[in-house]
Structure formats: structure tokens, C-alpha cells
C-alpha positions as CSV (number, residue, x, y, z in Angstrom):
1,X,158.0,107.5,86.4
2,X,158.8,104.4,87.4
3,X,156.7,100.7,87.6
4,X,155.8,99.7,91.2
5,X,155.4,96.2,92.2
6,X,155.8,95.2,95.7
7,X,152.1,93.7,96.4
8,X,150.5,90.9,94.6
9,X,147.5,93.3,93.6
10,X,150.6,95.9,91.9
11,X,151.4,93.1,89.9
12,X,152.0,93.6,85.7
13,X,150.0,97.5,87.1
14,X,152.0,100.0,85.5
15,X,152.0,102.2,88.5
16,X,152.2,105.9,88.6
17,X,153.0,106.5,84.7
18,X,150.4,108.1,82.0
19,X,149.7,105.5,79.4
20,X,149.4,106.6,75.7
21,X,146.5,105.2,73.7
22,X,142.8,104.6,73.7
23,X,141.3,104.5,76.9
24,X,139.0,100.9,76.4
25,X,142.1,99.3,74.7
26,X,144.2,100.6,77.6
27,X,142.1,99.3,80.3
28,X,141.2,96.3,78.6
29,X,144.6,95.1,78.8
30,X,145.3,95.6,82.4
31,X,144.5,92.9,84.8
32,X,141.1,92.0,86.1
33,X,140.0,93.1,89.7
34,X,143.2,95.2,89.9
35,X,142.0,98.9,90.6
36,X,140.5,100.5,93.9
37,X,139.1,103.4,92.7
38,X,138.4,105.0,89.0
39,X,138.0,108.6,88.5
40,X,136.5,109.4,85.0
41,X,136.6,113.0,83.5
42,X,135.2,111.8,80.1
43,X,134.1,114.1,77.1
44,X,130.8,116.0,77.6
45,X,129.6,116.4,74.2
46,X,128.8,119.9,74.8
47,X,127.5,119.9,71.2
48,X,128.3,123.7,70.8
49,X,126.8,125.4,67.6
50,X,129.4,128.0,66.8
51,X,131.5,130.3,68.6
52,X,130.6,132.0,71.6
53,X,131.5,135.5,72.6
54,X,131.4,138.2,75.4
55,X,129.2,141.3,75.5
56,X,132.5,143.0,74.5
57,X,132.9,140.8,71.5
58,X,135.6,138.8,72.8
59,X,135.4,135.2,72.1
60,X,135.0,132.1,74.5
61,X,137.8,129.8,75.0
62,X,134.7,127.6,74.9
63,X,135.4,123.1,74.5
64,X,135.6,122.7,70.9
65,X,138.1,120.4,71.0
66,X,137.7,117.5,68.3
67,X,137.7,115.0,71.7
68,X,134.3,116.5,72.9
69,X,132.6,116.0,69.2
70,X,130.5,112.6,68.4
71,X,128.1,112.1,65.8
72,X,125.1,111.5,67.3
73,X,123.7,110.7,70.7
74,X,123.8,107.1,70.0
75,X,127.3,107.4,68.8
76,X,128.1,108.9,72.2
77,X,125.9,106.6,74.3
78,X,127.8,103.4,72.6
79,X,130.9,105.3,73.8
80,X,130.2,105.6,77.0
81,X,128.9,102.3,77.0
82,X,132.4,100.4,75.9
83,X,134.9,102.2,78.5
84,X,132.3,101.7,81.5
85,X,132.5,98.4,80.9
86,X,136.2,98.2,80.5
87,X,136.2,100.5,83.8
88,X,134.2,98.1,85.9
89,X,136.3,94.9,84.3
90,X,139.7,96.0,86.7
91,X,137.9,97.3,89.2
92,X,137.9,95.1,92.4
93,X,135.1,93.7,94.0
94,X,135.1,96.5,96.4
95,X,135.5,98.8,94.3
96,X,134.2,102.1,93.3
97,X,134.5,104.9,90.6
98,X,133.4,108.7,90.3
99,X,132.1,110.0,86.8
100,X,131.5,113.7,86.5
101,X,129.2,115.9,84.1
102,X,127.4,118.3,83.2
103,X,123.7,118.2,82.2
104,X,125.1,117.5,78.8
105,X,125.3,113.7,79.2
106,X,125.3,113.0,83.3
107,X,122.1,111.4,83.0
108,X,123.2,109.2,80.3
109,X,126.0,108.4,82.1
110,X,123.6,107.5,85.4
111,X,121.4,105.5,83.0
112,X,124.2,103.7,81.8
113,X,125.8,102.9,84.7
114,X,122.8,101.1,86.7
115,X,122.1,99.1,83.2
116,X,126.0,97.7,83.6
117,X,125.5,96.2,87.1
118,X,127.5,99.2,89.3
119,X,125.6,100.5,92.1
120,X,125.2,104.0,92.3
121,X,125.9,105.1,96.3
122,X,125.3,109.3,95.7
123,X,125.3,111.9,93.3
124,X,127.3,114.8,94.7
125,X,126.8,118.1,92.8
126,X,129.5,120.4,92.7
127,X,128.7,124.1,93.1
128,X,131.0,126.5,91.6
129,X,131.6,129.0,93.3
130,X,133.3,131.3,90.6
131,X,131.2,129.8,87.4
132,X,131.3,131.6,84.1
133,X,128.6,133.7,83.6
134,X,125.9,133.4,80.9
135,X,127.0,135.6,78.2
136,X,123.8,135.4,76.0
137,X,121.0,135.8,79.3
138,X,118.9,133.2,77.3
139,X,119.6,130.8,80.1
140,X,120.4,130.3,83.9
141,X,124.4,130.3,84.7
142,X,125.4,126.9,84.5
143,X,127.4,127.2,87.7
144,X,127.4,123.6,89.5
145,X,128.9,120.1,87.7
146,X,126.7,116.7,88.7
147,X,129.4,113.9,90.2
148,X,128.1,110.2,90.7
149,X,129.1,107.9,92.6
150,X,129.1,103.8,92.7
151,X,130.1,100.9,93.8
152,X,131.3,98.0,91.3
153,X,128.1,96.1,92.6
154,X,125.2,96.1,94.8
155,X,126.5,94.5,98.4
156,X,130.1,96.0,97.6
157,X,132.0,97.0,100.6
158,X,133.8,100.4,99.2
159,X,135.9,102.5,101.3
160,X,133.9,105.4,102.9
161,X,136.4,107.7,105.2
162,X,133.0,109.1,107.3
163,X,135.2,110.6,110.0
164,X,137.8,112.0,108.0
165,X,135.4,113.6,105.8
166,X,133.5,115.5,108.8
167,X,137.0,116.6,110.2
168,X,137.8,118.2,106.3
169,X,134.4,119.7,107.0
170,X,135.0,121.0,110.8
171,X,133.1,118.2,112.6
172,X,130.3,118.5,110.5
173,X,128.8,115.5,108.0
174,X,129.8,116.4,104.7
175,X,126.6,117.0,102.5
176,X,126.0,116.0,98.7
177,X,127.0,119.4,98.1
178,X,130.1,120.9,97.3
179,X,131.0,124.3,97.1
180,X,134.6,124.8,95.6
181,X,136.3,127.2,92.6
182,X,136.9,126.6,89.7
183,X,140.8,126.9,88.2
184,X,142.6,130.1,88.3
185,X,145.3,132.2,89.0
186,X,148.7,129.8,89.6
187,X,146.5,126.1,89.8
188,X,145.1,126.8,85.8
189,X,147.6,125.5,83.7
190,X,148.8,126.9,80.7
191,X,150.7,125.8,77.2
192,X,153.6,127.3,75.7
193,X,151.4,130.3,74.3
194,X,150.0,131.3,77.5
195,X,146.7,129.5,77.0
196,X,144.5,127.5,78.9
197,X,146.6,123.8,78.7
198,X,143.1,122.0,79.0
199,X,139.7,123.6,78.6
200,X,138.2,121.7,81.8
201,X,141.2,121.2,84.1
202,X,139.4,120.0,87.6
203,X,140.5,121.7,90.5
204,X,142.6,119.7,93.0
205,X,140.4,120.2,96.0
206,X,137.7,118.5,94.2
207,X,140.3,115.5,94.0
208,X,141.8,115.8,97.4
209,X,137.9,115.5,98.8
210,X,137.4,112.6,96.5
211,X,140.6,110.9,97.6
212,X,140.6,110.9,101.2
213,X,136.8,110.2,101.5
214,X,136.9,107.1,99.3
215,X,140.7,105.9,99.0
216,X,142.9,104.5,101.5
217,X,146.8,105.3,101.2
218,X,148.5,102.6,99.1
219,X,145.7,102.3,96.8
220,X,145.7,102.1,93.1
221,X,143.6,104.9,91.8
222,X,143.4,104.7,87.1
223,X,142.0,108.1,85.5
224,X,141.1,107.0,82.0
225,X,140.8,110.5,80.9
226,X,144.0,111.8,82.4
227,X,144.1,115.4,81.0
228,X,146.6,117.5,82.9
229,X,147.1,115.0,85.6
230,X,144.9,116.4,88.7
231,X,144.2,113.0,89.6
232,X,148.0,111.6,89.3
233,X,149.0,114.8,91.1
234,X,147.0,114.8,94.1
235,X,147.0,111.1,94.3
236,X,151.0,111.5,94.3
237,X,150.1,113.7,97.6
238,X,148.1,111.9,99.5
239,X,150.4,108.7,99.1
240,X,148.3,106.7,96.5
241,X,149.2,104.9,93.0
242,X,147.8,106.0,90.0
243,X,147.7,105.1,86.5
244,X,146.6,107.6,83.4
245,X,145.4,106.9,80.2
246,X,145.3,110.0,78.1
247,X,146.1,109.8,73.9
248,X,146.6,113.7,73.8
249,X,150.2,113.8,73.7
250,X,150.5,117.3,74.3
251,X,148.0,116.7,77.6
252,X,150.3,114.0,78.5
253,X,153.7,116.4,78.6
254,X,152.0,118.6,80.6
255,X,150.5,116.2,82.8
256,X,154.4,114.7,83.4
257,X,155.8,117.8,84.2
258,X,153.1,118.8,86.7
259,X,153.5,115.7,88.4
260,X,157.2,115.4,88.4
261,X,157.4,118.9,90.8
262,X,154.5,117.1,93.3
263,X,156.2,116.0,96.4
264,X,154.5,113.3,98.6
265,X,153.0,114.1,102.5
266,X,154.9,112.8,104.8
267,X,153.8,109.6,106.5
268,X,151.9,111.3,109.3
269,X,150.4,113.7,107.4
270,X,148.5,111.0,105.1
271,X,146.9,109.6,108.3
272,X,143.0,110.5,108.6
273,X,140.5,110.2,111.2
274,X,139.6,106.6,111.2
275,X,135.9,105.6,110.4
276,X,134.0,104.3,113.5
277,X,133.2,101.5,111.5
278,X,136.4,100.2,110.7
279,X,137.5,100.3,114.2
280,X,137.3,96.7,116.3
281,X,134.1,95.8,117.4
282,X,133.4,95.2,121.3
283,X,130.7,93.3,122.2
284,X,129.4,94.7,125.2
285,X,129.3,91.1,127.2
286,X,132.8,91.6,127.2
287,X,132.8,94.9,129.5
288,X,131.1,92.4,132.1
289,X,133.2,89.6,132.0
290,X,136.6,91.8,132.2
291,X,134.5,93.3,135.4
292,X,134.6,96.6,134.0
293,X,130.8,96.5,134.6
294,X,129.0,94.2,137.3
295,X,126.0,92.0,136.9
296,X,123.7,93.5,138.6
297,X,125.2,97.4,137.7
298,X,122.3,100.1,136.9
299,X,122.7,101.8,133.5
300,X,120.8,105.0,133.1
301,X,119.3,106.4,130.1
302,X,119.4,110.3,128.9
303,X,116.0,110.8,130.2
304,X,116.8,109.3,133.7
305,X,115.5,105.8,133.1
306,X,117.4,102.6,134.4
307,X,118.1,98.9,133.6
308,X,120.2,96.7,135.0
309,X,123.1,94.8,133.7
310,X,122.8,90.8,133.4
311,X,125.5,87.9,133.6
312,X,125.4,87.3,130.3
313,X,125.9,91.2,128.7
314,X,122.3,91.9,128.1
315,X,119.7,94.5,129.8
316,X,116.7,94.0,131.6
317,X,114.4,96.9,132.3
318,X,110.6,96.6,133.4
319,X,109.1,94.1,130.4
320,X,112.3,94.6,128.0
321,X,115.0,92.6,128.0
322,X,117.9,92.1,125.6
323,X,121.2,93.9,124.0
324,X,121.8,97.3,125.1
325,X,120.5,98.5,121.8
326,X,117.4,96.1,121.5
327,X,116.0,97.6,125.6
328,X,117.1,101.5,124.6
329,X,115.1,101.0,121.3
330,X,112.3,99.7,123.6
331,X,112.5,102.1,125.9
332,X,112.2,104.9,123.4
333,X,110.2,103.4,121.5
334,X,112.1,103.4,118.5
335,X,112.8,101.5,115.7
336,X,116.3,101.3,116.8
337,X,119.1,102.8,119.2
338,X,122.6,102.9,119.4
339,X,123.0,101.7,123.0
340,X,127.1,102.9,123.5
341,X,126.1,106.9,123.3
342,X,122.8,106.0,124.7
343,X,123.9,104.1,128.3
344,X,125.6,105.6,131.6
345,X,127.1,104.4,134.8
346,X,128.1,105.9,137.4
347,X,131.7,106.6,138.1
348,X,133.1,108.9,141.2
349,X,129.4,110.0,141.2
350,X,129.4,111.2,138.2
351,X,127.1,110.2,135.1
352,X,129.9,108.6,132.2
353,X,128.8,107.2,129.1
354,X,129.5,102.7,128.4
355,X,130.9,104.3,125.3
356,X,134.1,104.9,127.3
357,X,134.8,101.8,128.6
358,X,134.7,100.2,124.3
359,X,137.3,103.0,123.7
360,X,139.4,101.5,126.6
361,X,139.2,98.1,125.2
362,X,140.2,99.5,121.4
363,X,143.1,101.0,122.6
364,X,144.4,98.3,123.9
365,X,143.7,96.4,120.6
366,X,146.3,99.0,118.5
């Protein structure tokens, strides 16, 4: 894997490669305000007494790995503690990262997050949709996994891909709720004797929803608990840079040779449905002063009401004047309206929403 540095943010950013080592001392050596997005996978300390088997005896292939064990809580909170703070050093102003957990230690994880300044925008929980069952029936099935979400501050202007998200979901907002599988069959890795490679190998949809809802192509995504390599992998996809920190060597082998098979989308495969936000704004003034709307033109409202359009691109209807949102909101006495989707004028004699007209002017802006 090779070192990438064609923009002045890719700079001394060992791109796309899995670094070995500690995952604070890794990140505390990379350069400030450098990353656009962090995915972190960390240990849960599952604190599991003893081994775990199946009504037939068999045993659990449950995380006992000596990664997952701390001391104490406190040892474990100071933990998480030292690499969130590394994490939200590199992160860009705009930037954002996902943690994921279990009941284990998500809520120290939220805790610990808001004390370090990051500003959490949703928790997300993950519904499994194959979970393991509850062997012992002392307990519900622990079948969903608790994902949060922030910013690297209050104010932050993190990516968001609304649109693309509700296409991935067909046309409908995506909700806080996510119902994908677990690994298995031919996605589950597995070592050289046939066994699991990694007890609690992600599945890559749950990356690929991550990715294009909160990643642009081009950006720099760091996993500081690499693992197998689901982030680098689907990141490879979907056309962004990554970086992986991951001090399990045998993780990191696997991990290399996963990604080495991955082949990138084409160009116009990576594009997504653009958020509305990010497109150009229009004011609406300008419609009349292009004469794609008159002074004096008569909007109607979806309920049959009128105004009339002034010189100078505002509304004036009975007592309400003002922007095309400010006399709609009036109108309905709302708190607020989106005037584009809520305006009409007549074209051909037929009712066709101002919205139209924007989408003219933003075409011509591409």
C-alpha cells in the first residue's frame, strides 16, 4: 500500500496503509486537523466470567481476547479517555467520528465524549437482524449494537449526505434505526484454522451506510481499531483514504490481504444524490429581476390563497408582507414555511410550483 500525497491536507498522512502500534501513540503523531472522519470499533470490556456454552454443550467462540480485558472500570474509562482525545486532536474542524458499543461501556463512551468538547449529533442503534441467541434465558437477546455520532464541536459543519441517504433507503428519511446482519457465510472472515479471524468483525453494510452518509469521496477516513480492515475495505470502495492503526499483527495480515483483492467503483458509481443543502442558493429576488416572474405576478398557495409578487422579490398578501417564506408562514400560521414547495404560478394554465424556476437557475450554475 502505498503513501498518497497530492493535497496539502494528505500531507506527512500515511494514506491507505495499516499502521502497527498503539493506537494514542499512533494518532498522536499524525498531524493536527488532518482527518475527516474517525470510525472507532474499540474494546468493549465485555467482562465475561467464564466460558459460555450452548444447550448442547458446545462452547461460545465468545470475546475473550486479552484486548477486551481491563482492570477496573476506572482503568477502562482512563482508556477511553486518552485515545478520544488523541482522536479529536487530528480531527478537522469539521469533523466527525462514529463510536460503536454495546451496553457494556456505550454510555461511558457518551459520557466521555460530551465531557471532551465533541458534540454528539445521533445515536443510531443497530438492530441485528440475525443476533445470537441467549443461551442461558436469564436475560433478553442482546440483539442490537448502540452507534453515536458527533461532531468535533458544537457549531461544526460535518458532512451529512441527507439525499443520498433517503435514495439508499428508497426515498424514504433514513431513521436512527438500522436493521442489518451480522457476518456470515463468505463476508466472516476466517484464520488459517478455519476460525473466526476476529470475534466482532462489523459487517460492511454497516460501513458503506456510514460512509456515504457522512464522507465525501476523497476524504481521509483513520480507524484506530482496525481489526480486519472493514473500514479500509469499504472506504477503498467508495473512493475514500484511510488509515488503520491496529497492534495485532495477525489482524493486520488479514486486514492487508482483504483489502488488497478490493477494487475501487468507478468514478460514476461513487457519485450520490447531492444534499439540497449543499446545492447553490437562489434568492428568490433574482427569479424577478431575470423576468422569470413579474412584479405584480399572483402566486397561489396549496389551499388556493394568493399574494402578489413585488419589485424588489418579496410578497405582499392582505396585512403580510415579506420573503416568500416569512408571508406563507403567516398565512398558515406557522412558525415557519418553506416558501419554494409552498408557491405556484401559473404556466400554460396549469398550477407549477417557484421551486422550478431555482432548479433552472442551478443548472445553469453546474
Amino acid at each position: 500500500m502505498t503513501t498518497k500525497t497530492t493535497t496539502k491536507a494528505a500531507v506527512d498522512l500515511p494514506l491507505n496503509q495499516i499502521l502497527d502500534g498503539d493506537c494514542i501513540d499512533v494518532m498522536n503523531s499524525l498531524p493536527e486537523n488532518s482527518v475527516d472522519l474517525i470510525f472507532a470499533d474499540p474494546p468493549y470490556n465485555l467482562q465475561l466470567k467464564g466460558d459460555l456454552h450452548r444447550p448442547d454443550n458446545s462452547k461460545v467462540d465468545a470475546v475473550d481476547d486479552h484486548w477486551d480485558q481491563f482492570d477496573s472500570f476506572k482503568a477502562y474509562d482512563q482508556f477511553t479517555s486518552a485515545w478520544l482525545k488523541a482522536a479529536r486532536r487530528i480531527l478537522k474542524p469539521d469533523g466527525a467520528i462514529w463510536v460503536i458499543g454495546s451496553y457494556h461501556n456505550v454510555f461511558r463512551m457518551g459520557t466521555e465524549l460530551q465531557n471532551q468538547g465533541y458534540w454528539i449529533l445521533n445515536d443510531v442503534v443497530w438492530r441485528k437482524s440475525n443476533p445470537m441467541p441467549n443461551f442461558r434465558g436469564k436475560r433478553f437477546t442482546n440483539a442490537h449494537e448502540t452507534m453515536i455520532w458527533a461532531s468535533k464541536s458544537e457549531g461544526a459543519k460535518y458532512t451529512f449526505n441527507y439525499e443520498a441517504l433517503k435514495a439508499l433507503n428508497e426515498g424514504i428519511q433514513m431513521r436512527s434505526d438500522w436493521v442489518l446482519p451480522i457476518c456470515t457465510g463468505h463476508e466472516r472472515l476466517k484464520d488459517e484454522n478455519g476460525d473466526k479471524a476476529h470475534p466482532t468483525q462489523k459487517p460492511e453494510s454497516l460501513l458503506h451506510r456510514i460512509l456515504v452518509g457522512s464522507t465525501n469521496p476523497g476524504d481521509v477516513i483513520l480507524d484506530p481499531f482496525f481489526g480486519t480492515g472493514t473500514t479500509g475495505a469499504v472506504a477503498k470502495m467508495l473512493g475514500r483514504d484511510f488509515i488503520g492503526i491496529e497492534r495485532e499483527e495477525a489482524y493486520r495480515k488479514v486486514a492487508e490481504k482483504r483489502i488488497s483483492k478490493v477494487r475501487k467503483f468507478d468514478k460514476e458509481a461513487l457519485i450520490t444524490t447531492p444534499s439540497k443543502r449543499a446545492e447553490p442558493r437562489v434568492p428568490f429576488g433574482q427569479l424577478v429581476e431575470r423576468g422569470m416572474l413579474r412584479p405584480g405576478e399572483v402566486l397561489t398557495s396549496p389551499r388556493g390563497q394568493t399574494a402578489k409578487v413585488r419589485a424588489d422579490g418579496t410578497l405582499i398578501s392582505g396585512e403580510a408582507r415579506g420573503s416568500i417564506h416569512q408571508v406563507g408562514a403567516a398565512l398558515e400560521s406557522a412558525p415557519s414555511c418553506n416558501g419554494w414547495t409552498y408557491w405556484y404560478f401559473k404556466q400554460d394554465g396549469k398550477k407549477v410550483p417557484i421551486d422550478l424556476l431555482r432548479q433552472q437557475i442551478r443548472a445553469e450554475m453546474n
